[in-house]
C-alpha positions in Angstrom: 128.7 162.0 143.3 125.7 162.2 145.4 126.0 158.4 146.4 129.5 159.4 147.4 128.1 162.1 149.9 125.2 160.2 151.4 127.7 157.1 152.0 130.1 159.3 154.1 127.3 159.1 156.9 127.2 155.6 156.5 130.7 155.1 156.9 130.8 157.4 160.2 128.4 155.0 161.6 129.8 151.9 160.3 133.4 152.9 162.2 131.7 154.1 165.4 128.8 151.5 165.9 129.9 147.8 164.0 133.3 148.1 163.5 134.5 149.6 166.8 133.0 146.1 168.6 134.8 143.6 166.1 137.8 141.6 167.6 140.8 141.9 165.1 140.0 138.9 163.4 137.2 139.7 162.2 137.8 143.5 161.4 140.8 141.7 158.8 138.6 139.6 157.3 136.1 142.4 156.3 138.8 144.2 155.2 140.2 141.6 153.2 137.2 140.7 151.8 136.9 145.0 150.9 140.1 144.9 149.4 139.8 142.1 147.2 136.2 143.9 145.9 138.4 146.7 145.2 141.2 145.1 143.5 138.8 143.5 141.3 136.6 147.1 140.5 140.0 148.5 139.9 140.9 145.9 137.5 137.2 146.2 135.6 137.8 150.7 135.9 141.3 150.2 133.9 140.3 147.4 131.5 136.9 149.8 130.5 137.8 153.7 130.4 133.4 154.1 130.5 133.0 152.5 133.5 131.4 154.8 136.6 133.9 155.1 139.1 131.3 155.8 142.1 131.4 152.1 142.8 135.3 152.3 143.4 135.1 155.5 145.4 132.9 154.0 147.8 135.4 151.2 148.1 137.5 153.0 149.0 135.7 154.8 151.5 134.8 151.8 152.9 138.5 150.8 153.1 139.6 154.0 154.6 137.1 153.6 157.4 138.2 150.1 158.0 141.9 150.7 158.2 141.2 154.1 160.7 139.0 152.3 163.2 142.0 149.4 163.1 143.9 151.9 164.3 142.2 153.7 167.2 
């Protein structure tokens, strides 16, 4: 949980500083790229129940921060 919490700063930046100068091509194709990652860690989480989910929280952290900044 505490990877989840220090990532949240990252992600801040991420939107305001990288991702706010990316032409719309580009911003897809990291997100594409994102979303597969997380398809595939949410396929791995359902096939083993013992699997830490931190990796697919920050996945999807990552993906929310993507699709926001696509927006504004």
């Amino acid at each position: 949980m505490t990877w989840l919490i220090l990532f949240i700063p990252v992600c801040i930046w991420l939107s305001l500083e990288i991702v706010s100068k990316l032409n719309l091509i580009s911003l897809g194709g990291i997100t594409l790229t994102c979303a597969i990652f997380f398809l595939i860690e949410l396929r791995q989480v359902s096939n083993d129940k013992n699997r830490d989910r931190m990796i697919l929280w920050v996945m999807c952290l990552m993906l929310v921060t993507l699709a926001v900044n696509g927006f504004i």
